[in-house]
C-alpha positions as CSV (number, residue, x, y, z in Angstrom):
1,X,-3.1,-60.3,9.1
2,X,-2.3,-60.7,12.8
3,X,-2.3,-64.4,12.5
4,X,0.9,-64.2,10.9
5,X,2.3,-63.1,14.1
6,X,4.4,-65.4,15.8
7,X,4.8,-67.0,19.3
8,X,8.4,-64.5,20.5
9,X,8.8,-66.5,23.9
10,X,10.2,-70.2,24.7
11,X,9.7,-72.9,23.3
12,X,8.0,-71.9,20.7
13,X,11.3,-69.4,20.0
14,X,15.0,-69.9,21.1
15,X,16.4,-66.8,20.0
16,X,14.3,-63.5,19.3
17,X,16.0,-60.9,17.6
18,X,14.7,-56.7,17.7
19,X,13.4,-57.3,14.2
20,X,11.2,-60.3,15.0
21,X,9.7,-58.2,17.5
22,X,9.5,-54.7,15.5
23,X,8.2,-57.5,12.5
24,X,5.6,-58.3,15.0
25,X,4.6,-55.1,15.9
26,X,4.4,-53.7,12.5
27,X,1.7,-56.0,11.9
28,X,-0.2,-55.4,14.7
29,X,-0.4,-51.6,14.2
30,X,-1.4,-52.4,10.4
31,X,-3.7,-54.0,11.7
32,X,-5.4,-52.3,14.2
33,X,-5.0,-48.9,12.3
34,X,-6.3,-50.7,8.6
35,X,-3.6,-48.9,7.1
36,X,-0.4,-51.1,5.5
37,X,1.4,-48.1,4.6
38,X,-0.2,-45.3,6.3
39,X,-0.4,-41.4,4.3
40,X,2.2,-39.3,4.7
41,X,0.4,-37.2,7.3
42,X,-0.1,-40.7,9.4
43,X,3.3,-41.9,8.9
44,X,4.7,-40.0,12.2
45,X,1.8,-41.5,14.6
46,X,2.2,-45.1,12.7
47,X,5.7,-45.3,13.1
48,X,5.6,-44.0,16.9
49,X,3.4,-46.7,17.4
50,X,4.9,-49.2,16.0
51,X,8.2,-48.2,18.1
52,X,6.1,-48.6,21.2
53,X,4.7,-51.8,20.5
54,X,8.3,-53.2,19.7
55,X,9.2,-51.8,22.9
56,X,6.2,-53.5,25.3
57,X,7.2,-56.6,23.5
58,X,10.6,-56.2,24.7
59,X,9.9,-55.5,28.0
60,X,7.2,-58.4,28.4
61,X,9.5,-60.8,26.9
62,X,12.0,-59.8,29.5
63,X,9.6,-60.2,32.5
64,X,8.3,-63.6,31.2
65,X,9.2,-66.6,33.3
66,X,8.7,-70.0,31.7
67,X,7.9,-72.9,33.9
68,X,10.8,-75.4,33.4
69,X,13.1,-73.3,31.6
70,X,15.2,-69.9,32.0
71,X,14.4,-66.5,32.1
């Protein structure tokens, strides 16, 4: 499941959008919880998760600097 995740920083990606990285993060929570669409009673913990994942993404994207390119 997870090696569907892509590489989100330069080169390997010019432009990464919020849904590439929530895309990501989806299916790293799936995979790590074993759930791909977690019961109801899960749904609030699997989706805060998710949020945060996108959100360390974000920020480590940000604070990446590629040798030989731009920030």
């Amino acid at each position: 499941m997870c090696r569907s995740i892509k590489t989100l920083r330069p080169p390997y990606a010019e432009s990464v959008t919020e849904e590439d990285m929530r895309a990501a993060a989806l299916q790293y929570v799936r995979k790590i919880s074993g759930f791909s669409r977690p019961a109801a009673h899960n749904a609030a913990a699997f989706d805060r998760a998710v949020e945060a994942v996108a959100a360390a993404t974000g920020e480590l994207l940000s604070s990446l600097e590629v040798r030989g390119g731009a920030r």
